[in-house]
N, C-alpha and C positions, 0 to 999 in steps of 0.2 A: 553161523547160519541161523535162521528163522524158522522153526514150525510151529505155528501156531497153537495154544490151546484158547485162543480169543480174547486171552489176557495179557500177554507179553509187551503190554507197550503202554501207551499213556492212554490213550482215548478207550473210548468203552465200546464193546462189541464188535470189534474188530478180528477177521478170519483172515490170517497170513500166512503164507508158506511159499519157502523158497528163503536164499541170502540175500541179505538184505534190501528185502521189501518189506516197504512200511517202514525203512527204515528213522524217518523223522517223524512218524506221528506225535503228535502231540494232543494236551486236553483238551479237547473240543472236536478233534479228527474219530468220529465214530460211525460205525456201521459199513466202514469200507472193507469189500473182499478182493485179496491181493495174490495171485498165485505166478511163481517166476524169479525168473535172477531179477534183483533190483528194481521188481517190480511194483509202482507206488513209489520208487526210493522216498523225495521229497515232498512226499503227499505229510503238512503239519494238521492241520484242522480242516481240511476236504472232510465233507461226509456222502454217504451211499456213492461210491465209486466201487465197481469193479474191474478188475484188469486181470487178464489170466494172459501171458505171455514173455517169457523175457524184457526187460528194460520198456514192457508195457505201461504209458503214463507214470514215465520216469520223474518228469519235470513237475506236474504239476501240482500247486503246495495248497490253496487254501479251495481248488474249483471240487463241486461236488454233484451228485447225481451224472453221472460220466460211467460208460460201459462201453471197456475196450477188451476184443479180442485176436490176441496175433500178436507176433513178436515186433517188436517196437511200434506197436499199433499206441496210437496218441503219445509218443516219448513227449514231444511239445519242446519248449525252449527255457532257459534258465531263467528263475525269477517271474514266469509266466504261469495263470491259472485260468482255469476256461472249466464251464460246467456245461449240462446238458446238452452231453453230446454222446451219439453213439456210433462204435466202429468197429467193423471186422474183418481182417486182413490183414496180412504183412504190409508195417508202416503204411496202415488206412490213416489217415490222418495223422500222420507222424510228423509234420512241423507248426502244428496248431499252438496259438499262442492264449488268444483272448476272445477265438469266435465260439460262436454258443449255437444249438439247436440246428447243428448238423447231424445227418444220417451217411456214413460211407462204410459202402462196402465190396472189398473185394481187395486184391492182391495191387499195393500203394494207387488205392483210388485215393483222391483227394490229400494227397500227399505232402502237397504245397500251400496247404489251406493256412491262414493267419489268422486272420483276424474276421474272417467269414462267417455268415449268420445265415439260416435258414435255407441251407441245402442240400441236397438229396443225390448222391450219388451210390449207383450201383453198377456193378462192371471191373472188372481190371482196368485196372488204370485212367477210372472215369471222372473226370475233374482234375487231373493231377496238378496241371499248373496256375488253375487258379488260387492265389491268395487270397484277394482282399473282396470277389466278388460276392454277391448276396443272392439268395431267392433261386436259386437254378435247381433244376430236374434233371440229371444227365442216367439213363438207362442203358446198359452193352459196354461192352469193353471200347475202351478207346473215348467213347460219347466226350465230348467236350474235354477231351485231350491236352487242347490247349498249346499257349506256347511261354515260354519261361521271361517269366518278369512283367505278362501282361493278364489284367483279370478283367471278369465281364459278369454281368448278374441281369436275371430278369429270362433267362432260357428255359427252353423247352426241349429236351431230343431223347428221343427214344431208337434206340436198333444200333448194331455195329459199324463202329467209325462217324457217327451223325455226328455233326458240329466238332470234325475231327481237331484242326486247326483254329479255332475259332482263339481271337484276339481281347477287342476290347467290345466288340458286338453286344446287343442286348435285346432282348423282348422278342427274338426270335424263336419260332418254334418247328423243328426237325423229326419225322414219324417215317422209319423205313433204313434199311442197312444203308449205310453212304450219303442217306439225307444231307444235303449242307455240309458235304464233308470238305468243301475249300475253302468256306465262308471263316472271314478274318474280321473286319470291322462293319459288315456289314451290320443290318439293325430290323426290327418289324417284316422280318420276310415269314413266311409259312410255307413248309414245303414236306408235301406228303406222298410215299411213294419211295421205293427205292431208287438211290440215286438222282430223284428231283434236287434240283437247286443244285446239283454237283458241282458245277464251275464257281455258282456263286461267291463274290468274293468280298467286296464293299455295297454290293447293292442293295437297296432299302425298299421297305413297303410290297415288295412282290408275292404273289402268292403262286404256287406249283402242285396242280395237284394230280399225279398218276406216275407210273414207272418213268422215270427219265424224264420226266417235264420240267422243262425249264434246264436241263442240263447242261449245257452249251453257252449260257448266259454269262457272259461277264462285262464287266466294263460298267458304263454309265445307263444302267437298264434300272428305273426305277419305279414303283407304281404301278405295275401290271400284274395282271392275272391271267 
């Protein structure tokens, strides 16, 4: 096992504790704080990361300024390194590979994240199934939920279940519990209000704004306000 007195390893200023974490730092890995079972394992020359959780930012070996907290919060994937990023939650970001200048948080929000850049999730389980998408706001549990194997970037939703479903969609924006919660590939819709836009599903360019507006909407409805 590892407890740290900040010198037990290769790189300089290094605080670890717990078995084997930190365990491959190497010269040039400095300033990382690592608290957990194997947490940091294959962090080599990564600097200013922190991780406080079990098998927390296990994977990754050269990415730096990264702050995960929760147990397998950023583990990542073998061979993979990603920096600036930050996460808190049980597996917040737990299968990040090479995306950068994410924010997740909450109990495995953004969990499916790869190779994704500049997103912001808050909630349980908010983004979970996007990978590869970019630039999204997802606020409330659930918010862009998502569906497995398919990503979308350029969102907006904020409140419980918004953009629950949502596909390969983009540049829509969701404000109220259930917003857009059916909408799949749809695209450029705004719908504000609880449960506006609810049926929503591929339709484009609409705009919704009040309790239930637009609710009922599905099909070939495009362009309207």
């Amino acid at each position: 096992s590892r407890i740290s007195l900040a010198n037990n390893d290769s790189g300089d200023k290094n605080i670890i504790f717990g078995e084997r974490a930190g365990y491959s730092i190497a010269s040039g890995g400095d300033q990382n704080n690592l608290f957990g079972y194997q947490t940091g394992y294959a962090i080599t020359t990564g600097d200013y990361n922190v991780g406080i959780g079990n098998y927390n930012s296990y994977f990754n070996q050269t990415g730096s300024n990264n702050t995960a907290i929760g147990t397998q919060s950023m583990q990542g994937a073998s061979g993979q390194s990603h920096s600036n990023n930050s996460a808190l939650g049980y597996k917040s970001l737990y299968g990040i590979t090479d995306g950068a200048y994410n924010v997740s948080m909450g109990s495995q929000s953004g969990v499916n994240v790869t190779t994704s850049d500049h997103n912001t999730y808050i909630g349980g389980y908010s983004g979970h199934f996007n990978a590869t998408g970019s630039n999204n706001t997802a606020i409330g549990t659930n918010s862009q939920y998502g569906a497995n194997g398919n990503s979308h970037s350029n969102n907006t939703s904020i409140g419980y279940d918004t953009l629950k479903i949502i596909t390969i969609g983009t540049d829509n924006v969701a404000v109220g519990v259930q917003a857009g919660a059916d909408l799949t590939s749809g695209s450029y819709n705004v719908m504000v209000g609880k449960m506006s836009g609810y049926e929503v599903t591929t339709n484009e360019g609409n705009t919704f704004l009040g309790y239930q507006s637009g609710k009922n909407t599905k099909g070939a409805y495009h362009y309207n306000v």
